[in-house]
C-alpha positions as CSV (number, residue, x, y, z in Angstrom):
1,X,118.4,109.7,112.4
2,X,114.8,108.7,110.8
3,X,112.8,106.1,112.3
4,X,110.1,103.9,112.3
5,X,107.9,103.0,114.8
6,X,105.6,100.1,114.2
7,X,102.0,99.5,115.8
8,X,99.3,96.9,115.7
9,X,99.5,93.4,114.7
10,X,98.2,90.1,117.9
11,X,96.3,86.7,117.2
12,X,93.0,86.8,115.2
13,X,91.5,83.8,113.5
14,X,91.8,82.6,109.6
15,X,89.6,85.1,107.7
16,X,90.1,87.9,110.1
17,X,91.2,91.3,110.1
18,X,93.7,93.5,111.4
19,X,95.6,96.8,110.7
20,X,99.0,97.6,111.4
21,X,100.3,100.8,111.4
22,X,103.9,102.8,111.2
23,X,104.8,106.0,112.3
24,X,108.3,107.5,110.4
25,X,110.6,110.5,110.8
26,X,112.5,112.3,108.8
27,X,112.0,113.3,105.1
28,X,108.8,112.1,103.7
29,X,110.3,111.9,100.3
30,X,110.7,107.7,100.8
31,X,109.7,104.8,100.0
32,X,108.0,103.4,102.7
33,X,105.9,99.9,103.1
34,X,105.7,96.6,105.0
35,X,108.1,93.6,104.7
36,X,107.3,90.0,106.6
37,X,109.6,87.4,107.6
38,X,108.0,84.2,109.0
39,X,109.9,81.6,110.9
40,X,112.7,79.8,108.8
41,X,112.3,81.7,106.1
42,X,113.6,85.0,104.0
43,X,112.1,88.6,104.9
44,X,110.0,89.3,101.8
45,X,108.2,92.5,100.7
46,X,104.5,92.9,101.3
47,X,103.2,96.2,100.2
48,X,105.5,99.1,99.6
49,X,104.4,103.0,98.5
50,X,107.1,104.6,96.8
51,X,107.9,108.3,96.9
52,X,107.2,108.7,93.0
53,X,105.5,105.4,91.2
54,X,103.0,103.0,91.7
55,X,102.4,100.9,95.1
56,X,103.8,97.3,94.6
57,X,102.1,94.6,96.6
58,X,103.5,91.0,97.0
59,X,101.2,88.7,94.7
60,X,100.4,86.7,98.1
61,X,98.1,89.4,99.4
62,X,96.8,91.2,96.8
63,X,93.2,91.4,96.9
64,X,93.4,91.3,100.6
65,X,95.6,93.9,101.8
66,X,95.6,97.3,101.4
67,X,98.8,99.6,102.3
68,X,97.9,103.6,102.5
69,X,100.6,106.1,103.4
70,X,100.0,109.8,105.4
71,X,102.6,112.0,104.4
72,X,100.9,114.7,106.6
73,X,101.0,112.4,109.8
74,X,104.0,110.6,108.3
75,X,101.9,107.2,108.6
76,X,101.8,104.1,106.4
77,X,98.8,101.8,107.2
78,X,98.5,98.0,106.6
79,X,95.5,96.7,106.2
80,X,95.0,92.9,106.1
81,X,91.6,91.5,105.5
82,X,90.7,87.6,104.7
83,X,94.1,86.9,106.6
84,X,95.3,83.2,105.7
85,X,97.7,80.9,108.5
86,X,100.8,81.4,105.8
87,X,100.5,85.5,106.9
88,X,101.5,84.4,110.3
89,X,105.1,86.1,110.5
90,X,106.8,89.1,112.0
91,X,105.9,92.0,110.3
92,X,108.4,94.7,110.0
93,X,107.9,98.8,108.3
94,X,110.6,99.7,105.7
95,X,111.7,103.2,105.2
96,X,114.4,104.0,102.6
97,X,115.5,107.4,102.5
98,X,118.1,107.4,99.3
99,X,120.2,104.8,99.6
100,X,119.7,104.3,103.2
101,X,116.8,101.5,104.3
102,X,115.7,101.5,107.8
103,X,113.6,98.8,109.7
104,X,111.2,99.3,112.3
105,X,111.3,96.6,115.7
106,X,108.8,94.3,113.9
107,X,105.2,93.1,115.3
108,X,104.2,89.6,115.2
109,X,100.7,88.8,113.3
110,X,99.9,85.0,114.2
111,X,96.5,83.7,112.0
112,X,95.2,80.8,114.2
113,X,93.6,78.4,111.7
């Protein structure tokens, strides 16, 4: 069964960086990116790089983040730049493999203001 394997995220102050990164199994024919979900509120997408298209980023973090995926190493990098207090949350890698959509465990990213 593919999986997804998440590493990265901790504390870093408002206008900080950090990278996350996700390490996948499987086919590399999917869509894979990075979905958030802070407390009390809806899981919402962040960056995702489809198998075929063009990479869709959340209009919250454009300009800041930048998502790159290696289908060699079967990787998909987050990187956050400028990060803001409302990009605290738990972030979580998506992989979707047909109709099949997997989670990774989810790493916290906390932006101290």
């Amino acid at each position: 069964q593919a999986q997804l394997e998440e590493s990265g995220g901790g504390l870093v102050q408002a206008g900080g960086s950090l990278r996350l990164s996700c390490t996948f199994s499987g086919s590399i024919h999917i869509d894979v990116g990075w979905y958030r979900q802070a407390p009390g509120k809806e899981r919402e997408l962040v960056a995702v790089v489809p198998s075929l298209g063009r990479t869709n980023y959340a209009d919250s973090v454009k300009g800041r983040f930048t998502i790159s995926r290696d289908n060699a190493a079967k990787t998909v990098a987050l990187q956050m730049n400028n990060l803001k207090p409302e990009d605290t949350a738990v972030y979580f890698c998506y992989g979707k493999w047909g109709k099949a959509v997997r989670w990774g465990q989810g790493t916290q990213v906390t932006v101290s203001s």
